[in-house]
N, C-alpha and C positions, 0 to 999 in steps of 0.2 A: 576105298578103305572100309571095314570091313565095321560095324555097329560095336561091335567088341574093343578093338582097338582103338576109337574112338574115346570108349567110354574110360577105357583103361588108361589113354592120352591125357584126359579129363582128371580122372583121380590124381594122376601123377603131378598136374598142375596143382591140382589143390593139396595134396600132398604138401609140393616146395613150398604153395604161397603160404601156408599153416604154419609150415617150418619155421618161414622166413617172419611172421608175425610172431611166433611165439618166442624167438628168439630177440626180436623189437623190444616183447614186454619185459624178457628176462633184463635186457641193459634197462629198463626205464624202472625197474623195480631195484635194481642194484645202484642207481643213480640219483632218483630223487627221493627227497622226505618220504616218511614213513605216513604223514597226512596227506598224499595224495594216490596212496598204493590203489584202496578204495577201487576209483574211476577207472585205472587201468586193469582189475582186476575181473570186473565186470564184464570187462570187453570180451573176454578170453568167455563167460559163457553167453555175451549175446553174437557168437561167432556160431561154425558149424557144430551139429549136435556131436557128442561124445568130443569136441575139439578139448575138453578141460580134461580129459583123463590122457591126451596127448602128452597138453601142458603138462601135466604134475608127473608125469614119466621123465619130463624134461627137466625139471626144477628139479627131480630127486638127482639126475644126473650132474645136475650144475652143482646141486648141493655139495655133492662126494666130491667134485672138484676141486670146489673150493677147503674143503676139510684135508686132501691130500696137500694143497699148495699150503695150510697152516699148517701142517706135519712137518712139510718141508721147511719150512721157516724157523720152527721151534728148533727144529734139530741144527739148522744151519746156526743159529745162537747160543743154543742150552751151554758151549764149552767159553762164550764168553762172559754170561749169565756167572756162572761159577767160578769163575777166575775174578771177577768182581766181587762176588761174595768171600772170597778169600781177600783180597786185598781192604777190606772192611774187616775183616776181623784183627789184620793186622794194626791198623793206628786204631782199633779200640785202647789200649795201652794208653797209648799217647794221649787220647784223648781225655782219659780220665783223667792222666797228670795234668790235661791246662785245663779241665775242670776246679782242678783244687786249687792250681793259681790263680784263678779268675775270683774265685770265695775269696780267697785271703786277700787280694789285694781290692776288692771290694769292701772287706770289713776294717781295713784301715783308712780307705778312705770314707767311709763311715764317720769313724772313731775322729779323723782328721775334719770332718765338718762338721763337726758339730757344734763348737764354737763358734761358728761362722753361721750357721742357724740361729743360734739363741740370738747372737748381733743382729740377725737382718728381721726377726720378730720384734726387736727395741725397735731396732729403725720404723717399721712397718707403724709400733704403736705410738711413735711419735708424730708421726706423719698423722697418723688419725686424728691425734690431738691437737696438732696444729689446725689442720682442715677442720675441723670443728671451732676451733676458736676464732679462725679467719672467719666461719659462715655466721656465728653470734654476733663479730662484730659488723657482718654487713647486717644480718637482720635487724641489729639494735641502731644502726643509721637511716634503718626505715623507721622505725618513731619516732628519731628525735626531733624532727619538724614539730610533732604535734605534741610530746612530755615536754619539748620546751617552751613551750608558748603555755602548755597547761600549766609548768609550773610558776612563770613570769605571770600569770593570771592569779593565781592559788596567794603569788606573795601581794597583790595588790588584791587580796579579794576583798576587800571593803566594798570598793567601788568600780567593780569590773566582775559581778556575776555571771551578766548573760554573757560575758563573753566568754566565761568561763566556761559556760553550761554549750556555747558553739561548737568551743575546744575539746570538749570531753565527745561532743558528737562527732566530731570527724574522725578523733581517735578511737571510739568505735566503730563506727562505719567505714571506714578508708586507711587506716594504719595498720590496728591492730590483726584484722583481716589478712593482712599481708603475712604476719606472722604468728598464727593465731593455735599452729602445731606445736609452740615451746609453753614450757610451765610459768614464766615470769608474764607470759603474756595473758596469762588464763587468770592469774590473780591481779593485773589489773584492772580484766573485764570485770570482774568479782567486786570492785574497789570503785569504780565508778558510780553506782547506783547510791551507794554511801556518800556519794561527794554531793551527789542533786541532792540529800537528803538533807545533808548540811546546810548546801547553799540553801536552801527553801526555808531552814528554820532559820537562818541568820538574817537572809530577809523578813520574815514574819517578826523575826526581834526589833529590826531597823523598824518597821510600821509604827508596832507598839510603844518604842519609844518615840516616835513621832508625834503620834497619838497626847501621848503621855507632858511631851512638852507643849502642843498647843495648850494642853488644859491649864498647864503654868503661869503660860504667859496670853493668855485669850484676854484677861483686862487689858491688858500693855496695846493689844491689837486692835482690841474695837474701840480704844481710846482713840489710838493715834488714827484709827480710820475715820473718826467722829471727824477729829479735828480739819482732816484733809478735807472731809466733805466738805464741813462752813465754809474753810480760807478758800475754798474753787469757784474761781467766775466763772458766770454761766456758759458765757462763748466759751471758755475752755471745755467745761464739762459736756458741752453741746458736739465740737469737735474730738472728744476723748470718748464719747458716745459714738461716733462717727466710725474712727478708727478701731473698737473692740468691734461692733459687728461686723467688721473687715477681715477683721483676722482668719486665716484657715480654722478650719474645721478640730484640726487634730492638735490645734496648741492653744484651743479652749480648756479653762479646768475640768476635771471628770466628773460625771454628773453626783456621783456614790458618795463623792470625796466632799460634794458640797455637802449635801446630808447632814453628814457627819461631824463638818463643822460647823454649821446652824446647831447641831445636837449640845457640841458643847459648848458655844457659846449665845442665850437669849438674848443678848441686846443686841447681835447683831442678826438674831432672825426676827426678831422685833422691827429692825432698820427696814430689813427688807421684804415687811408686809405693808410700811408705812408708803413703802416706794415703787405701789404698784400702779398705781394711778398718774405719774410719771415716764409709765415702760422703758427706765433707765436702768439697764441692766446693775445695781448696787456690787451686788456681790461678786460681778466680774470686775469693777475699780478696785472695790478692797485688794482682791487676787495683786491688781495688776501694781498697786502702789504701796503694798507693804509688801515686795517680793527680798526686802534687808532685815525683814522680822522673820518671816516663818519661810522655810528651806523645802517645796513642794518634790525634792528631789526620789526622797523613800517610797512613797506612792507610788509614784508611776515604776519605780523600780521594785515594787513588790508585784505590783501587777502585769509586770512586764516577765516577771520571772514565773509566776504562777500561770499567765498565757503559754508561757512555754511547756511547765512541767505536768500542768492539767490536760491539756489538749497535746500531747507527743504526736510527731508524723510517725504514723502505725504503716506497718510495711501489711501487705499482702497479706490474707489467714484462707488459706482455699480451707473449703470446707468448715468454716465459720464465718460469722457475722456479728460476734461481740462485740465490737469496735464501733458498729453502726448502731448498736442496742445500746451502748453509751452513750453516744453521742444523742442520742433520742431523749434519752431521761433528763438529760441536762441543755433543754432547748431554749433555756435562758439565758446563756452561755454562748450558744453557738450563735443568736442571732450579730454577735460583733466578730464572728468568725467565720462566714458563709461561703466565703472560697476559701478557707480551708478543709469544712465539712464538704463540699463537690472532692473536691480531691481525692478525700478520704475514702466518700461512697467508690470514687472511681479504682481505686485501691480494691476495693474489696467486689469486686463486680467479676474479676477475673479467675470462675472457678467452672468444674467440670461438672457440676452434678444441679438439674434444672431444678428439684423442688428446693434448694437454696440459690440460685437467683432468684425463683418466683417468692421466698420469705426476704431476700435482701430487696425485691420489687414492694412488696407491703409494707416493709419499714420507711421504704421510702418517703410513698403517699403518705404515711401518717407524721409522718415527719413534716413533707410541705407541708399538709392541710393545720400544720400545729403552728409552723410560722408563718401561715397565711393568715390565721386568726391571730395572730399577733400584729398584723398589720407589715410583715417585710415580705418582699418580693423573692417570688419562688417560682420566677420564669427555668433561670439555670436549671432548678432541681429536676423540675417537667423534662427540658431539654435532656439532662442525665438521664431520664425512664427511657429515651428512645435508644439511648446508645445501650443501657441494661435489656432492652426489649432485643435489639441485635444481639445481644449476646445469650441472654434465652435460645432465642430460636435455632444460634448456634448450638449449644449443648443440646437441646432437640433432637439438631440433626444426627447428631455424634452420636448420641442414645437410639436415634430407630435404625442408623445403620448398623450398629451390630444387631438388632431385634432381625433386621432384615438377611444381613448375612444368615444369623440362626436358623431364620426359616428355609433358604435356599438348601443349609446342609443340609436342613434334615428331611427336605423332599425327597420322596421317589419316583417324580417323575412320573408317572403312569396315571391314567382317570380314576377317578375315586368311586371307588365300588358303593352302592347303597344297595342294601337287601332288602327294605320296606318304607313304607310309605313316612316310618317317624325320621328315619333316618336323608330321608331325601328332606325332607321341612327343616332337618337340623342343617344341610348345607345351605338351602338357599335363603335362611332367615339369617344369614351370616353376609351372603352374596347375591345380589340381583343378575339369578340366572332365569333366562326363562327359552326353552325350546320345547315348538308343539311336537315335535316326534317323538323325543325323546321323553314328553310328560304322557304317551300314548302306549310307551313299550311297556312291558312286564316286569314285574319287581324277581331277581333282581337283573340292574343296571347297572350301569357306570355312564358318571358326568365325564365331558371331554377333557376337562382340566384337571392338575391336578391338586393335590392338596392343598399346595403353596398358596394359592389363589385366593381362596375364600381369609385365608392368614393373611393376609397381604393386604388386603379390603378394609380387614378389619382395624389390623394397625394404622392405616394411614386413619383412619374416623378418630381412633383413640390419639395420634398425632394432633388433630386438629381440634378436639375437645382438650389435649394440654395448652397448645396455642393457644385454646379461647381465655383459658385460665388469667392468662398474663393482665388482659384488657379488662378485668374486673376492678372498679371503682376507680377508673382513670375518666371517666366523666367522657368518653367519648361517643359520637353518634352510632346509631348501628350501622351507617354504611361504612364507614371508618372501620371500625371492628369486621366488617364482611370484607372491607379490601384490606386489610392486615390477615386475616384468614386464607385468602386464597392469594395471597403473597407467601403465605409462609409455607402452605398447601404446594402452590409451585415450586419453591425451592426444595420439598422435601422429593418432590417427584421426577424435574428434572434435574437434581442435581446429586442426592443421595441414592435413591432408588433407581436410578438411567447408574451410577457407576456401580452400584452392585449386580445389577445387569450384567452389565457390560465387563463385570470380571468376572460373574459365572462362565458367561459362554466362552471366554477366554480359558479357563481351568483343562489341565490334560485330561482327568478323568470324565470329563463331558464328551459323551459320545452322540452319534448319530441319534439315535432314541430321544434322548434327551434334551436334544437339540430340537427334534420335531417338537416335542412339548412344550419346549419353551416358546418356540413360536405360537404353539395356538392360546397358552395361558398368557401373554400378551396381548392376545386379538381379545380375548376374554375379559381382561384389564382395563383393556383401551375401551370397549363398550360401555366399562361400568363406570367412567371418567363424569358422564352427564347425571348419571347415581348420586357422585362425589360434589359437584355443583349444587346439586336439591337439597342434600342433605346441610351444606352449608348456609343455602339459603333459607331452611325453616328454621337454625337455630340460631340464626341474626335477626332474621324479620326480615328480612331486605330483599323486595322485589325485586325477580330475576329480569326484568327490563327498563332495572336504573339501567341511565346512560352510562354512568362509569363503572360499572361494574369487571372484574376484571376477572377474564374465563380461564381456565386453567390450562394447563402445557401438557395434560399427561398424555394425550393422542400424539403428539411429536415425540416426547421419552418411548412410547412403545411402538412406536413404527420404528426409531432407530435399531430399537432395542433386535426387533422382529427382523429389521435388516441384517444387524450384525450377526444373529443367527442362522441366516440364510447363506450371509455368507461364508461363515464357520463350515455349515453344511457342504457347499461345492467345494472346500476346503480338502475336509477330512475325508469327502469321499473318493479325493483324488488323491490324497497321502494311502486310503485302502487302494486304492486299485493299483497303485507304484508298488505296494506291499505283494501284490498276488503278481504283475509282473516282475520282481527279483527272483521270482521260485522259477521263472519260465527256465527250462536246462534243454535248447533245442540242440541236438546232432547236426550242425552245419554240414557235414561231408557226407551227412548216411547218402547212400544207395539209392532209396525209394523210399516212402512215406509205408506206414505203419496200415494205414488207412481209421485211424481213429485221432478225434482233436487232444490235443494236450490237455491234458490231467489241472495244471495251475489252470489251464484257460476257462475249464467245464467249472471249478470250481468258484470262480472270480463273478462268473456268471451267475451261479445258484445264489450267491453272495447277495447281486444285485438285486437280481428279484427277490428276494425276501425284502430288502432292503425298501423297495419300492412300493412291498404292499403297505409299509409303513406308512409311506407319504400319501397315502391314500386319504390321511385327516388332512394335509397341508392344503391349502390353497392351491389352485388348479397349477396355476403360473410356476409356484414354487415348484413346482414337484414336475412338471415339466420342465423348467431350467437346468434341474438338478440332474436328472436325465438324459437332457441335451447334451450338459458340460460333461456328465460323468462319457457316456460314449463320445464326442471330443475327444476325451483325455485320454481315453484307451485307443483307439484309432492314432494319436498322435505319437502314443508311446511304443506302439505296433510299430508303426512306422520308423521311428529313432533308434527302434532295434533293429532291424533290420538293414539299416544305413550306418548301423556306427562303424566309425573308421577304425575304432580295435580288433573288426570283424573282415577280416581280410579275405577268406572263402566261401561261398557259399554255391551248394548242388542242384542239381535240379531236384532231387529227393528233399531236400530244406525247403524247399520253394513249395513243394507241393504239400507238404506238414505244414507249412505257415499260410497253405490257401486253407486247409482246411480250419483252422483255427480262424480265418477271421472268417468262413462260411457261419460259424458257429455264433459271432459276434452279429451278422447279420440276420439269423433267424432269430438271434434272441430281439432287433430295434423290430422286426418286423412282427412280435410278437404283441405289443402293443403293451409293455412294462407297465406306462403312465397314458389313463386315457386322454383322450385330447390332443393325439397328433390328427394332420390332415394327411391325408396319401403315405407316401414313403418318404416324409421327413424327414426320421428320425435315423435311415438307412443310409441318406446322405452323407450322415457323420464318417461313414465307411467309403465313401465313392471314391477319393483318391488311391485306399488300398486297392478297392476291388480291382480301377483301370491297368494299375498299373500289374497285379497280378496275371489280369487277365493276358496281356504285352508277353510276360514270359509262360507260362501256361500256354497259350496256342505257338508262342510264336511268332506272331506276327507283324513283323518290323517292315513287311512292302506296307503295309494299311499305313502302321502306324507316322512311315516316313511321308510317305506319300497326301497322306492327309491331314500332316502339321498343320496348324497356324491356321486352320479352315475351323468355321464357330461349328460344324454338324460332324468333326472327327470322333471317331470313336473310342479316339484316347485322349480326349482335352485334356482331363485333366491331370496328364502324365509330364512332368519337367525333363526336357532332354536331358539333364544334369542330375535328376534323380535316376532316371533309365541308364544314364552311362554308370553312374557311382554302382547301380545293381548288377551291370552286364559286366565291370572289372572284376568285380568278386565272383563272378560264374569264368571268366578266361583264366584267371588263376587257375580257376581246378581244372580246368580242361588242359591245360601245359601239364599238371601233376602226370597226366598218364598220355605224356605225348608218344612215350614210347610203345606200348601198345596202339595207342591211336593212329599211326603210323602206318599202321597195319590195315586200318580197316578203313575202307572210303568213306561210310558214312560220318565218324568221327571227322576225318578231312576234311568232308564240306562242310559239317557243322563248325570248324574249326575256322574255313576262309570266311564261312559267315559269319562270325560275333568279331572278325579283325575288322572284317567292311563296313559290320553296324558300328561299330566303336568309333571308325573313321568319321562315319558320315555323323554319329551324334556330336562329337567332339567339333563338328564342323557347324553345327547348330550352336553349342554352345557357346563359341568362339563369334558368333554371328550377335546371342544375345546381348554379349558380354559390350562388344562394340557400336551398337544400338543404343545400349544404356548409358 
């Protein structure tokens, strides 16, 4: 045959197979979505040159076809089309007349409900009216527990004040509360304050005439007390002596009250000057044996009412402290009320802003130290400064964690530039930095940390001169004050400062960059932690090797910190590198490789090394981890693609496109990204691709069978089960063109050989499987 006809045999092939592809795309353009036209349209120019001016020869032909077969269509309908159109014109007529019945009998029944509207608006507005007065008479059976006990109080109010003055408080506290949205309830919140006002002057009346009648009858009393004293034998008055210093405490007369009535009567303070040389209490007999003369009842119930109405239990004032500024001015008062003043303080202690605890802290002190010099005990009070000192230090922390968030926002993360020599003294008169290289370079510079840092230093010093505040005039030692300091120093460090950490590096828009900085501005932190110690210890006095001195946690806040950033790091750079493999688009069926690596692949790589030269400030470890795990992750996700079971074909031309892609992986580990590998460490990360590429690339299934399970094979680390799952997606495509294959012997053998390899792995397999 003759070079001619050959050639001409050749065209004519390629010819049909062009036909027969262009006609493929024409059904797959006519077939699927208009979103996937794109990829197949493509194909048509990465086919034979000039093959696209075939195609649109072809398309213009299928065009006309398809406009002939809508010709034909239209016409095979247009006489039904019009014959519809006429019979619509016909019940227009019609339609119009049950148009107008439809109105009319709409507008009577209109007319016809109307009456029956206006009814079912009564109904509606009676129903409202009921439910309204059903809900007043629940809400007004939540008060009547306490309007009726207030008014059964109100009618006996002679002699049932305080319990009146109980009554009126539960029903503002717990009653009226309940229903405190109606108007009847708001005038009698309105109406109470008028009733203690009352009660208060009706006992003030009660006093005065109390008063009023001792002075009446004060002869009648110190008579008849004269007379009891002569007619009393001694052993009685010895044993009646006996029994009054027995008695409790609290049903002795009151001291004010005596006073008062020595004031108005002189013979009987006369008696009981005579009768001191006796140490026979006088004036507690008189009390106790003319108790059918004079009625001590009004007293104590004046004073029991004004206990009440002078000292009221004060709820809560965040952001004041009147209540304790009262209670201060009248420390005559409180010393017979000193657990209800704790109380009180305790009341008022629960607020958010520190320089009012630290003013509700000074009221304190000068409160104990006022009834200390009165002589009462002011342990409790002391004990309430420690639970207000927790509660400072709380507010504290509240206050530098946002100080601290503030500063994290408005970092940038980058080394702080200094252009001369005033401006580098202004960073480190701030921060205890000191590095000799870098105090050796040229102006300008840049420190390695950034902004945040020296801000961060600074705050925490200004944190622990607030702290110091609190411990002023609390009489305590300076090591006390230095371990209260580096107590509260600890807490702000690992507890406030470790979480604002720890939710920066967590935030979406922290990226790599950022990440590296925050590591080194921790290592940065964490150095100047013994800074933080010094400075605590010059402004207590407290040598740094008392035995109990207690050293601070921020080296563990910022190793954690440093950790959880590290780990972010291998994170994100694994969520990038997923990102550049979704772009990979390989041609599983091409022909033969292109001879260039993938475009997503070369890019993924320029990626890293930039990436890399970043890590260059990180600690050696990190930055070799980071590069360990990132190739890892790219060698593992190489690998998963190429094995996924949605991947049902693959060519020897796909095989030979994804060796050079990971050739390209391989020269970048052996480029040396991260210094500090040993040998070919880092190339290792790739050894499973390489072996198992190398297997189909040569071929060679005698080596690789033959020298299974031996430690010196050349494919160790190739899995029988990985090798079959990759050799089923290569006999798929070799069946696709059994029918040419057919034909030619080489195809053939290569055909009995991947059924023999597949046998004999599947026979491995089935060996591990049963082993295991």
């Amino acid at each position: 045959m003759s070079t001619v006809t050959i050639r001409a045999n050749m065209a004519e092939s390629e010819s049909l197979e062009t036909i027969t592809e262009h006609e493929r795309i024409l059904q797959e353009i006519e077939s699927t979505d208009t979103a996937c036209v794109g990829p197949t349209l493509r194909s048509v120019y990465d086919d034979q040159p000039n093959a696209h001016k075939r195609f649109m020869e072809k398309l213009d032909a299928r065009i006309r076809n398809h406009d002939r077969e809508i010709e034909k269509m239209c016409n095979f309908h247009h006489q039904g089309f019009v014959d519809a159109i006429t019979e619509l014109l016909k019940v227009r007529a019609d339609a119009e007349k049950l148009m107008g019945q439809v109105s009319d009998t709409n507008r009577r029944l209109q007319d016809a409900g109307r009456e029956v509207t206006a009814q079912t608006e009564e109904v509606i507005r009676c129903r409202i009216q009921q439910r309204n007065m059903a809900t007043t008479v629940e809400k007004l059976q939540l008060c009547i527990p306490g309007t009726s006990k207030l008014v059964s109080d109100m009618i006996l109010f002679l002699f049932r004040y305080y319990s009146a003055l109980k009554t009126m408080e539960q029903l503002q506290n717990i009653y009226i509360p309940r229903v405190s949205q109606y108007r009847f309830c708001q005038i009698m919140a309105e109406t109470l304050p008028k009733l203690r006002e009352e009660i208060k002057e009706i006992s003030m009346s009660d006093l005065k005439d109390f008063l009023e009648s001792i002075r009446k009858h004060s002869d009648k009393i110190g008579e008849t007390a004269m007379r009891q004293l002569t007619t009393l034998p001694h052993s009685s008055l010895i044993k009646l002596q006996t029994s009054v210093h027995n008695l409790p405490h609290h049903k002795l007369p009151n001291t004010s009250y005596q006073q008062t009535y020595n004031r108005f009567h002189p013979s009987l303070h006369s008696l009981r000057q005579k009768s001191l040389n006796s140490s026979f209490p006088i004036i507690l007999l008189l009390v106790l044996t003319v108790q059918d003369l004079v009625d001590f009842s009004p007293v104590y119930r004046c004073l029991h009412i004004y206990t009440v109405l002078v000292i009221p239990t004060i709820t809560p004032l965040p952001g004041s402290i009147t209540a304790l500024s009262y209670l201060s001015s009248r420390t005559g008062l409180l010393h017979q009320q000193r657990g209800r003043a704790g109380r009180l303080i305790k009341t008022q202690s629960y607020c958010s802003d520190p320089d009012l605890v630290l003013e509700l802290k000074n009221l304190i002190v000068i409160f104990a130290d006022t009834l200390q010099g009165y002589g009462f005990p002011v342990n409790r009070l002391f004990e309430l400064l420690f639970e207000v000192r927790d509660q400072y230090n709380e507010t504290l922390l509240k206050k530098w964690a946002l100080v601290f968030r503030d500063i994290f926002e408005q970092d940038n993360y980058s080394p702080i530039p200094v252009e001369n020599e005033e401006e580098y003294k202004a960073v480190i008169s701030r921060f205890p930095f000191h590095d000799a290289e870098i105090e050796k370079q040229q102006f300008p510079k840049k420190l390695p940390m950034s902004q945040s840092v020296p801000q961060i230093y600074s705050q925490v010093k200004e944190f622990i001169y607030a702290s110091l505040k609190f411990s002023e005039s609390l009489h305590r030692s300076s090591t006390e004050i230095d371990d209260m300091l580096r107590k509260s120093t600890n807490l702000l460090l690992t507890r406030t400062l470790s979480s604002c950490l720890q939710n920066l590096i967590k935030k979406p828009h922290i990226g790599l960059t950022e990440l590296v900085q925050i590591i080194i501005n921790t290592t940065h932190l964490e150095h100047a932690c013994k800074y933080l110690e010094d400075f605590i210890t010059n402004i207590t006095n407290v040598s740094p090797e008392t035995v109990h001195t207690t050293r601070l946690y921020g080296l563990s806040t910022f190793k954690d910190a440093r950790h959880a950033a590290e780990g972010e790091i291998y994170t994100k750079l694994n969520q990038k590198i997923d990102e550049f493999i979704q772009l990979a688009d390989y041609e599983w069926g091409m022909a033969e490789s292109d001879g260039r690596a993938s475009g997503y692949l070369m890019d993924l790589i320029n990626f890293l090394r930039s990436t890399f030269q970043v890590f260059t400030h990180l600690p050696g470890k990190v930055a070799q981890t980071a590069c360990m795990s990132a190739c890892k992750h790219l060698a593992t996700s190489l690998m998963q693609m190429l094995l996924d079971t949605e991947l049902k074909q693959i060519s020897m031309g796909a095989i030979q496109q994804f060796n050079l892609d990971v050739i390209q992986c391989e020269l970048f580990a052996s480029s040396e990204p991260v210094p500090g590998f040993q040998g070919d460490t880092l190339q290792l990360a790739f050894i499973d691709l390489r072996q198992l590429l190398d297997l189909f690339m040569v071929w060679d299934w005698s080596t690789y069978l033959a020298d299974y399970g031996q430690p010196t094979s050349k494919y160790l680390r190739v899995n029988p089960s990985t090798a079959l799952a990759l050799l089923e997606k290569m006999k798929d495509t070799s069946k696709k063109n059994i029918i040419f294959s057919q034909f030619r012997k080489n195809d053939r053998d290569k055909q009995k050989l991947i059924e023999t390899v597949v046998k004999q792995l599947r026979s491995l397999v089935n060996g591990m499987s049963q082993h295991s």
